[in-house]
KEKE-3310 file (N, C-alpha, C; in steps of 0.2 Angstrom, whole numbers, plus 5000, padded with zeros to 4 digits):
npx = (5229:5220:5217:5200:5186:5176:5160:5156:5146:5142:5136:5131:5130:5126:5120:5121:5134:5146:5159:5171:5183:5197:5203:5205:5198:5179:5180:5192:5189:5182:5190:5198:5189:5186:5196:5193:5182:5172:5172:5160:5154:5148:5150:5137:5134:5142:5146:5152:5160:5159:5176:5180:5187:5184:5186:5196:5192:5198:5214:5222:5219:5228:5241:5239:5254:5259:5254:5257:5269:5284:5298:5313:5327:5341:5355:5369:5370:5379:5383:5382:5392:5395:5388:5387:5391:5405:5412:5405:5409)
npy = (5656:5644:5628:5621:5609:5603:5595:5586:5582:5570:5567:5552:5541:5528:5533:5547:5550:5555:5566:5568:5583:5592:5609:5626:5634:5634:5634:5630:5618:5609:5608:5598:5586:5584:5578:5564:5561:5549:5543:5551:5556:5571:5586:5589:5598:5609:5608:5618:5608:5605:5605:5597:5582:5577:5564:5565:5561:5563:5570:5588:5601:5604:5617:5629:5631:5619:5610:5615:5612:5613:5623:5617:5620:5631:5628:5631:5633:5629:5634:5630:5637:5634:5637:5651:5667:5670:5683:5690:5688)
npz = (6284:6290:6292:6288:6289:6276:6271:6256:6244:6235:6217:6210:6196:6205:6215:6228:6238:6251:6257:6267:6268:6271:6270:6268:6260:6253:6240:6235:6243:6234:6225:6231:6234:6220:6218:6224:6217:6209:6193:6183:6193:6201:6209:6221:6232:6245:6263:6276:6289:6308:6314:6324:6329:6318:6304:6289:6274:6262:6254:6258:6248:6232:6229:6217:6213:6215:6205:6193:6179:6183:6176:6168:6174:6171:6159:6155:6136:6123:6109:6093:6081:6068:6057:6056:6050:6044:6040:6052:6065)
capx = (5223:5216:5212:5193:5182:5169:5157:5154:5140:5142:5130:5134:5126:5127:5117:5128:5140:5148:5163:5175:5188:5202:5203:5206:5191:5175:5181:5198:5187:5180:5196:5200:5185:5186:5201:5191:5177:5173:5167:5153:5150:5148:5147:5130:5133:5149:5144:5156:5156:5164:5182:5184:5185:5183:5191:5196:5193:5203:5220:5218:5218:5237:5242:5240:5260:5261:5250:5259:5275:5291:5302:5317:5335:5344:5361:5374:5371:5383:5381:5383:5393:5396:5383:5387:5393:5414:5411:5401:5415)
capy = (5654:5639:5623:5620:5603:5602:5589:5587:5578:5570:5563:5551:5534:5524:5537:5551:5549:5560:5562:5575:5586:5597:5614:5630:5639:5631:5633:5622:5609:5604:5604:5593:5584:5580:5572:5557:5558:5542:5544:5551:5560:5580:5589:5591:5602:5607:5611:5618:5604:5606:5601:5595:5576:5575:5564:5566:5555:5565:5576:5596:5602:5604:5624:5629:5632:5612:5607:5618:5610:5616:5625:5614:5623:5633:5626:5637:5630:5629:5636:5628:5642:5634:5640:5658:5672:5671:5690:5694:5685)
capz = (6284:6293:6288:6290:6286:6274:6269:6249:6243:6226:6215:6203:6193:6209:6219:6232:6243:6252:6259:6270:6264:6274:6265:6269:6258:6250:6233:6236:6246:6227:6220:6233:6232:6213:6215:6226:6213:6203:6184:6183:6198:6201:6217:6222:6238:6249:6269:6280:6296:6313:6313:6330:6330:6307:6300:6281:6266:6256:6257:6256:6238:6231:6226:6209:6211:6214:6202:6186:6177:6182:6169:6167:6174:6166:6159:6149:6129:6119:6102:6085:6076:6059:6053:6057:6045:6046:6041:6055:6071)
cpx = (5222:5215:5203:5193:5176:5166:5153:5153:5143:5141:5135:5128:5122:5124:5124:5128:5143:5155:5168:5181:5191:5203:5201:5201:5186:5176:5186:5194:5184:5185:5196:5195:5184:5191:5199:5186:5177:5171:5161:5151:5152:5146:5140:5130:5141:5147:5149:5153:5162:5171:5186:5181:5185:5189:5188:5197:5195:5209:5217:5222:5227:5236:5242:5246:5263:5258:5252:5265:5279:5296:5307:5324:5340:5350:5365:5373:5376:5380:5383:5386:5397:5393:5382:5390:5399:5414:5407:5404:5420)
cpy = (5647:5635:5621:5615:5606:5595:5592:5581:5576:5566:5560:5544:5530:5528:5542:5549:5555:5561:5570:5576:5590:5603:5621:5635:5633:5629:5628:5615:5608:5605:5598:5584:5581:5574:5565:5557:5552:5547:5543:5557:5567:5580:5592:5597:5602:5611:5612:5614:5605:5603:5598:5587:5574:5573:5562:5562:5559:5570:5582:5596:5604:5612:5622:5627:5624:5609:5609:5613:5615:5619:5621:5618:5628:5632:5631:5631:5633:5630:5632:5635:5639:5635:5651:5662:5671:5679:5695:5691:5688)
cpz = (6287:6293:6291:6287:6282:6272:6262:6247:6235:6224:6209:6201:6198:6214:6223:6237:6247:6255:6263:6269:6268:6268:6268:6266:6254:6246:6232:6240:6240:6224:6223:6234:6225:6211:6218:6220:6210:6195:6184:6186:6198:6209:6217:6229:6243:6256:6274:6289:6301:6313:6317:6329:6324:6309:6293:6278:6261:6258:6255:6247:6239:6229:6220:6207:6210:6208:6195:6187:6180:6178:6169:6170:6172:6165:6156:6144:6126:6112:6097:6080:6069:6054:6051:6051:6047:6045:6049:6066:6072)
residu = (UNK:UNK:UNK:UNK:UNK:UNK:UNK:UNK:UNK:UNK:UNK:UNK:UNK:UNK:UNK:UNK:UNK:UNK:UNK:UNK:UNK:UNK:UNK:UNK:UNK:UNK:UNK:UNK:UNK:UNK:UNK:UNK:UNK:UNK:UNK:UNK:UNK:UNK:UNK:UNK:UNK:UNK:UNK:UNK:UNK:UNK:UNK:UNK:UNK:UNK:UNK:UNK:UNK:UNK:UNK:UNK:UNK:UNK:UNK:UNK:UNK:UNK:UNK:UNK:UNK:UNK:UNK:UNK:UNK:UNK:UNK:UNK:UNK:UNK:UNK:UNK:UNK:UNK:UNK:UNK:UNK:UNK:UNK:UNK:UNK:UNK:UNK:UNK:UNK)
# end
């Protein structure tokens, strides 16, 4: 998939702004959009614009895959067996 430009509009306190976004579908260019947001503001409008010559006020959206915690490693644990049944070792 491709990266395309959009222009996404967003309304807030202070009137709207708008601002352009690198993103391969619509719906990822307001992810990546909310990340410039101020408080307050919502997307009022996302238009796909030419991408010859854009440049972008903000990075493309991250993966979900980036964007989840990591599980931690797996080590070998060491048990605690004194707790254990001597009958059942």
């Amino acid at each position: 998939m491709s990266m395309r430009f959009f222009k996404v509009a967003l309304d807030g306190p202070h009137g709207r702004r708008e601002i352009v976004v690198p993103s391969p579908t619509e719906v990822q260019a307001g992810d990546a959009a909310a990340v410039e947001a101020r408080p307050g503001e919502a997307i009022a409008r996302i238009t796909e614009v030419d991408s010859e010559y854009q440049h972008a006020d903000a990075l493309p959206p991250t993966t979900q895959t980036a964007q989840m915690p990591q599980p931690p490693s797996f080590e070998p644990v060491e048990h605690d067996r004194t707790n254990l049944d001597q009958s059942r070792t």
